[in-house]
C-alpha positions as CSV (number, residue, x, y, z in Angstrom):
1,X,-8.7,11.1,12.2
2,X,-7.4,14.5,11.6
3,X,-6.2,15.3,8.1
4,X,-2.7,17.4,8.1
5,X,-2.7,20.5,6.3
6,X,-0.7,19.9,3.6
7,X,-2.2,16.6,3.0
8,X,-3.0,16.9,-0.7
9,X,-6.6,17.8,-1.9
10,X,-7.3,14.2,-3.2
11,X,-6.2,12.3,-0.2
12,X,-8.6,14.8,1.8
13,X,-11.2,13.7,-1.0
14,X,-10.5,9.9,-0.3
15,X,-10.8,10.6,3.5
16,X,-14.5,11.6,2.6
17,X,-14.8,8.7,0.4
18,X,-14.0,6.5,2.6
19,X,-16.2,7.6,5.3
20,X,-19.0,8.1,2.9
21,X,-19.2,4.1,2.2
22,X,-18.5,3.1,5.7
23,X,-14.7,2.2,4.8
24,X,-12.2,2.7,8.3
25,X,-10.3,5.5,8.6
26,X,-8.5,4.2,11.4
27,X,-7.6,0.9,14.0
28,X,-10.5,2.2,16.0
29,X,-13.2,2.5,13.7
30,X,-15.7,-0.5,13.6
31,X,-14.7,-3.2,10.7
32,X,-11.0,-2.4,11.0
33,X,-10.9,-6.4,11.0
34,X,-11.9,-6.5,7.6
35,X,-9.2,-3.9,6.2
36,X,-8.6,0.1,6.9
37,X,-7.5,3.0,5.3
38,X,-3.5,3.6,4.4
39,X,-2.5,5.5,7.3
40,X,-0.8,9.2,6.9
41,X,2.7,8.1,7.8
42,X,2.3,5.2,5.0
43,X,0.9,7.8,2.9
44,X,3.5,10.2,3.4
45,X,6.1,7.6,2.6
46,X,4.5,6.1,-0.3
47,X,4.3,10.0,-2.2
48,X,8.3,9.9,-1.4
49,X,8.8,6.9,-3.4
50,X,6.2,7.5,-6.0
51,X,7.6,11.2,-6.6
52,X,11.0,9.2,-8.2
53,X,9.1,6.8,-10.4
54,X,9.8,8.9,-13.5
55,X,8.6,7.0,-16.6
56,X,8.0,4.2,-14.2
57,X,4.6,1.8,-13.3
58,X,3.4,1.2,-9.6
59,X,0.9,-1.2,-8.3
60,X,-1.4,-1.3,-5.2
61,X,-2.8,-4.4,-4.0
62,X,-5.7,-3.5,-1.8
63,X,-7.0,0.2,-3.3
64,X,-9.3,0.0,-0.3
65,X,-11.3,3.7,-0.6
66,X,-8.6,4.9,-2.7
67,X,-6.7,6.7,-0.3
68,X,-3.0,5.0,-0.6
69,X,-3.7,5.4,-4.1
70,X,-4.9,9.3,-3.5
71,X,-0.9,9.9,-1.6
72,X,1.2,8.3,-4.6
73,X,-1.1,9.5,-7.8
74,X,-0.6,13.5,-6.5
75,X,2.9,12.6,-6.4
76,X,4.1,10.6,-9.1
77,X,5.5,12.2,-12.0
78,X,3.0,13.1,-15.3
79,X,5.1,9.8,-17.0
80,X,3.9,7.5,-13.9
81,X,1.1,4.6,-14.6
82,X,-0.7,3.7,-11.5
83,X,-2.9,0.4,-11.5
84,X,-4.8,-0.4,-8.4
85,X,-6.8,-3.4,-7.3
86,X,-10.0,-3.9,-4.8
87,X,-11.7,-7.2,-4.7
88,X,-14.8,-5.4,-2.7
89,X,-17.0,-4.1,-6.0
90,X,-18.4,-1.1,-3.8
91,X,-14.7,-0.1,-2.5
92,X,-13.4,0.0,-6.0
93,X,-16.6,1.8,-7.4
94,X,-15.9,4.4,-4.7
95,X,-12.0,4.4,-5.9
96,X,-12.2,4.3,-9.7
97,X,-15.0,7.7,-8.8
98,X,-12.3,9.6,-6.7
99,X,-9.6,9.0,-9.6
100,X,-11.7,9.2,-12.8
101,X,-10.1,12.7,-13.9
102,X,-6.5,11.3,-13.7
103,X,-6.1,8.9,-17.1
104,X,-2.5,7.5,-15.7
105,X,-4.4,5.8,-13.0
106,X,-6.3,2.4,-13.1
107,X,-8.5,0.8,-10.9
108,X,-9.7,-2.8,-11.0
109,X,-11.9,-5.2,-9.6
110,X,-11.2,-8.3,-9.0
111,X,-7.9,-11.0,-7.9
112,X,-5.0,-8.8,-7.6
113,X,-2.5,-11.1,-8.9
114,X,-4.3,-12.0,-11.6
115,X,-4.6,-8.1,-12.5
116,X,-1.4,-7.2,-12.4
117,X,0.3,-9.5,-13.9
118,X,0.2,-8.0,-17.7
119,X,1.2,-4.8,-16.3
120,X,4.5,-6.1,-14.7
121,X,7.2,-5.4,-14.3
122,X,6.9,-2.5,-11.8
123,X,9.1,0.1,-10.3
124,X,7.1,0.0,-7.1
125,X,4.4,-2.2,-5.4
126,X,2.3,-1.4,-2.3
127,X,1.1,-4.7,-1.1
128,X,-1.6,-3.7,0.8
129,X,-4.1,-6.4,1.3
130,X,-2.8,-8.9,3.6
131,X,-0.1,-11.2,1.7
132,X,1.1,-14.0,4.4
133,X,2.5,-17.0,2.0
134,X,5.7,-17.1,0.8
135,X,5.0,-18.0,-2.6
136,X,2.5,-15.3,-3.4
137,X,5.7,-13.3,-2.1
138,X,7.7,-14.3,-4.4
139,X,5.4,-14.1,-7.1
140,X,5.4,-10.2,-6.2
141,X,8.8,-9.6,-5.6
142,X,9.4,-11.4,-9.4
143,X,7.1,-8.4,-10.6
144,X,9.9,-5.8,-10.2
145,X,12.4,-4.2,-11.7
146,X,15.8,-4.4,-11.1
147,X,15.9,-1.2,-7.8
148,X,12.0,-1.3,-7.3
149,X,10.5,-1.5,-4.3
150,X,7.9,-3.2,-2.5
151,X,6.4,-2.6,0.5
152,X,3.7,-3.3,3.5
153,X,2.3,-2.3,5.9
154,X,0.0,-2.7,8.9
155,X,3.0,-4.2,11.4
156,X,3.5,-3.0,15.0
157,X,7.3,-2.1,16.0
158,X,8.3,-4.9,18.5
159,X,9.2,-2.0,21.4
160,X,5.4,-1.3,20.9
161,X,4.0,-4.7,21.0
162,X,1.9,-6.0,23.7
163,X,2.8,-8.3,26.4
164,X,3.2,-12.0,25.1
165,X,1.7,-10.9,21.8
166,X,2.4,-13.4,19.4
167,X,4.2,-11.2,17.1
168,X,6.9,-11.0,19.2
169,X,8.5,-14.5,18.7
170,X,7.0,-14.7,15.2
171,X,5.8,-12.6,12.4
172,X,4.7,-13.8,8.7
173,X,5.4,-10.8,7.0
174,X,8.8,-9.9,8.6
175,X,9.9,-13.6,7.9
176,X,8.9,-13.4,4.1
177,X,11.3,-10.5,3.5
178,X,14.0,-11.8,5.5
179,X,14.0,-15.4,3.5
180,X,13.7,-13.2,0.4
181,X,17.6,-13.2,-1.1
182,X,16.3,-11.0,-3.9
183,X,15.3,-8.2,-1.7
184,X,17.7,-5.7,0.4
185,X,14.9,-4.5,3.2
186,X,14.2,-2.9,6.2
187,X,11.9,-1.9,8.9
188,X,10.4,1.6,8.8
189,X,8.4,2.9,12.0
190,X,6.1,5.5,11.3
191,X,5.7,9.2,13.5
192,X,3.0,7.3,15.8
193,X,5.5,5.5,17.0
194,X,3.4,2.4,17.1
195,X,3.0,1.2,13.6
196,X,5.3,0.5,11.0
197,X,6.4,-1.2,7.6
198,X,8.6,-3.1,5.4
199,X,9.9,-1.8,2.7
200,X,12.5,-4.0,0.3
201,X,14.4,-3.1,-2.4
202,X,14.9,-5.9,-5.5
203,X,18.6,-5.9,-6.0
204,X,19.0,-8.8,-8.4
């Protein structure tokens, strides 16, 4: 995957990082199965959220190699507290190494849920590491404040899906923020074209 220019220095740094332990980088990389890297449209998007979260607190489920949290920590304001969560011991390692000089971000190891929970409530949420029950949902969406925001990612846009794919008639995470009367939402498709993600806004 080619790195943009103006892709910030520390997202660049997580891009190595993540190569260095063997972390994907993209949907074509072995072990994409098992989790991959944020992509650069999700990136992109998460800095323009993070950039408003003056005096605010954002979670990341899923810090991965550190780079989603790489895109919003260069752009949150110098008020923002970032905590991040990895279950994998050698992921987070890698994370906590990339984001040791900034003291406004924390990275932890372990359940994500379980992690967060004291830190709560947030302005933002970047559930990143595969929630598909409705009650873990709400659990989340309970997290923020009144106006934050939670989002995922990792969907296809339904133009792009395959032929009788099974996403077509029925997908988990769509149907979790449609049920979810809390939540004004919508669909964002990224520049490829062929990937997208949900983004909802808690309005009571």
């Amino acid at each position: 995957m080619t790195v943009a220019s103006d892709t910030p220095a520390l997202v660049s740094q997580a891009y190595a990082t993540a190569r260095q332990i063997g972390f994907p980088v993209s949907r074509d990389d072995p072990g994409h199965d098992r989790g991959s890297a944020c992509l650069p449209g999700t990136g992109r998007f998460l800095a323009m959220l993070a950039a408003g979260c003056r005096s605010g607190r954002i979670a990341e489920l899923g810090t991965g190699a550190g780079i989603g949290a790489a895109w919003m920590s260069a752009a949150m304001p110098a008020d923002c507290m970032l905590v991040t969560t990895e279950l994998d011991p050698v992921r987070a390692n890698a994370a906590a190494t990339l984001l040791a000089d900034d003291s406004r971000v924390q990275v932890l190891t372990g359940d994500a849920i379980e992690l967060i929970t004291p830190h709560a409530p947030f302005d933002l949420i970047f559930a990143d590491y595969g929630v598909r029950d409705v009650e873990t949902f709400r659990v989340l969406v309970g997290m923020l404040r009144a106006g934050g925001r939670i989002v995922m990612d990792d969907l296809t846009p339904e133009l792009a899906l395959q032929a009788h794919s099974p996403f077509a008639a029925r997908d988990a995470k769509r149907e979790m923020f449609a049920a979810e009367s809390r939540l004004t939402w919508t669909e964002v498709v990224l520049p490829d074209l062929a990937n997208s993600l949900l983004v909802g806004t808690r309005s009571i």
